[in-house]
C-alpha positions in Angstrom: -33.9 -36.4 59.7 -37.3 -34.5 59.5 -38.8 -33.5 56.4 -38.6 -30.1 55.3 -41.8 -30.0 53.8 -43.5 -30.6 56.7 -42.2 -27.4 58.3 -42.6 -24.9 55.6 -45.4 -22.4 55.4 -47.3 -20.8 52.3 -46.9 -17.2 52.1 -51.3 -17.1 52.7 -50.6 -18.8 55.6 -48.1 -17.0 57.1 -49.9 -13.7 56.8 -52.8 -15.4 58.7 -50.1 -15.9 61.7 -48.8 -12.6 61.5 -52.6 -11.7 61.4 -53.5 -13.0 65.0 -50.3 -12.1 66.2 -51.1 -8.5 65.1 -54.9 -8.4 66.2 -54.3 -10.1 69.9 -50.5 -10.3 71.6 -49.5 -7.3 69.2 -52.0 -5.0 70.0 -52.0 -5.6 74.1 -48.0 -5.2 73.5 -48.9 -1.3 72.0 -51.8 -0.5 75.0 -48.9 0.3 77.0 -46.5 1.8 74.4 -46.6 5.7 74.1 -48.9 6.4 71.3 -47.3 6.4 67.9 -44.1 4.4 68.7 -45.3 1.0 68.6 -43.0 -1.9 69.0 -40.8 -3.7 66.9 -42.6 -6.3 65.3 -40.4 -7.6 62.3 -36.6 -8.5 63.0 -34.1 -8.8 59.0 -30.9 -10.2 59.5 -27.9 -11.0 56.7 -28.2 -14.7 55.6 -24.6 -14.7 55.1 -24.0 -13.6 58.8 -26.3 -15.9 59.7 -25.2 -18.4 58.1 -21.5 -18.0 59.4 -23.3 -18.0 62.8 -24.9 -21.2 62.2 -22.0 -23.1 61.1 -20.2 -21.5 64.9 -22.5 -22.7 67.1 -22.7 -26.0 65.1 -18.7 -26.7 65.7 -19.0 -25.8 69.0 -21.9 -28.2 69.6 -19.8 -30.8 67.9 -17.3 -30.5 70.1 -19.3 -30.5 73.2 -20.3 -33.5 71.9 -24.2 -32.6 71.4 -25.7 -34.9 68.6 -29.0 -32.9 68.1 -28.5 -30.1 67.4 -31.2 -27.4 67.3 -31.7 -23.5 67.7 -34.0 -21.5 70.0 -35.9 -18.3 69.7 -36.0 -16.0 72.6 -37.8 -12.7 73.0 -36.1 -10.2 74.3 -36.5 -6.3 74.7 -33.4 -3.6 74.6 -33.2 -1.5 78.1 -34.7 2.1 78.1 -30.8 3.5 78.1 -27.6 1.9 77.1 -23.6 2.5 76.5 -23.8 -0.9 74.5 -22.5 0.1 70.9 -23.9 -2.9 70.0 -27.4 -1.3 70.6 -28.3 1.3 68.1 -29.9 3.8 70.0 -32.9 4.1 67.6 -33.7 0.2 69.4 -34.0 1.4 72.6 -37.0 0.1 74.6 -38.0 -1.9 71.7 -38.6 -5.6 71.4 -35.9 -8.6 69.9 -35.3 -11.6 69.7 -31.9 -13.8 70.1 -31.1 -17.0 68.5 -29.0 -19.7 71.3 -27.5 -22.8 70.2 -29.9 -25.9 72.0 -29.3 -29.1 72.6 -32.1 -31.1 71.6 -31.2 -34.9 72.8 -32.1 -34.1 76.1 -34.7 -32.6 78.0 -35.2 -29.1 79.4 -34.6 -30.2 83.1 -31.8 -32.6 82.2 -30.3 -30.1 79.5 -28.3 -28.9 82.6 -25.2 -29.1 84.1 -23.8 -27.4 87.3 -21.0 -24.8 87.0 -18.1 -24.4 89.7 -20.3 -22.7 92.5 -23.2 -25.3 91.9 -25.5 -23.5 90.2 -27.2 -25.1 87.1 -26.0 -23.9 83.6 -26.7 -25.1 80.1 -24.9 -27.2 78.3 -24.5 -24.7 75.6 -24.6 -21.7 78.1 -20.8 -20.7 76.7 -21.6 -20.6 73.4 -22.6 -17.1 72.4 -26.2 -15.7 71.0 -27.1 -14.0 68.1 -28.8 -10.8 68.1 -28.0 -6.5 66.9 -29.9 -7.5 63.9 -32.4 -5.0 62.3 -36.0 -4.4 63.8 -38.8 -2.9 62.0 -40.6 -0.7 62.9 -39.1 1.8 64.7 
């Protein structure tokens, strides 16, 4: 088991992340944003939900078998338009994330496994995502 300690971050030194973030990848994001819309750049979620979402993809990784478990961060962006209600429409065209279930015993190349037709899948592929959380701004 790792140490926590050795993953946690002062509040100084997380403002020096979001910092760079802000000064380099953030501000080439907005060069090509229309002017005074600039993308999301901070994504709030309910602990409790996410929570209840941890403890789901942790059975289902238990019953897949999968001893390490882990999560993954994606970035994502909404589409432009959307019927998803899901979606609010304010989130349109602007940046996310999603949060997969990963298995971490194996990997990345041998983390598959081929469906049916014989294309390659994850081994956690069924299991859903977690996203349609709050995004600030807009």
């Amino acid at each position: 088991m790792s140490n926590l300690k050795d993953h946690l971050l002062s509040s100084a030194e997380s403002r020096v992340l979001a910092q760079i973030y802000e000064n380099s990848n953030y501000l080439e994001i907005n060069n090509s944003r229309p002017a005074g819309k600039p993308d999301s750049r901070m994504y709030s979620m309910d602990l409790a939900l996410l929570k209840e979402y941890l403890s789901m993809i942790e059975e289902e990784m238990r019953k897949k078998g999968i001893d390490q478990m882990g999560v993954k961060i994606t970035l994502g962006k909404y589409p432009e338009k959307s019927d998803n209600p899901k979606i609010k429409k304010e989130y349109l065209g602007y940046q996310t994330l999603f949060i997969s279930a990963l298995d971490l015993g194996e990997p990345s190349a041998k983390n598959l496994l081929l469906d049916q037709q014989g294309e390659s899948v994850n081994s956690t592929e069924d299991i859903p995502d977690f996203n349609y959380m709050s995004l600030t701004p807009p």
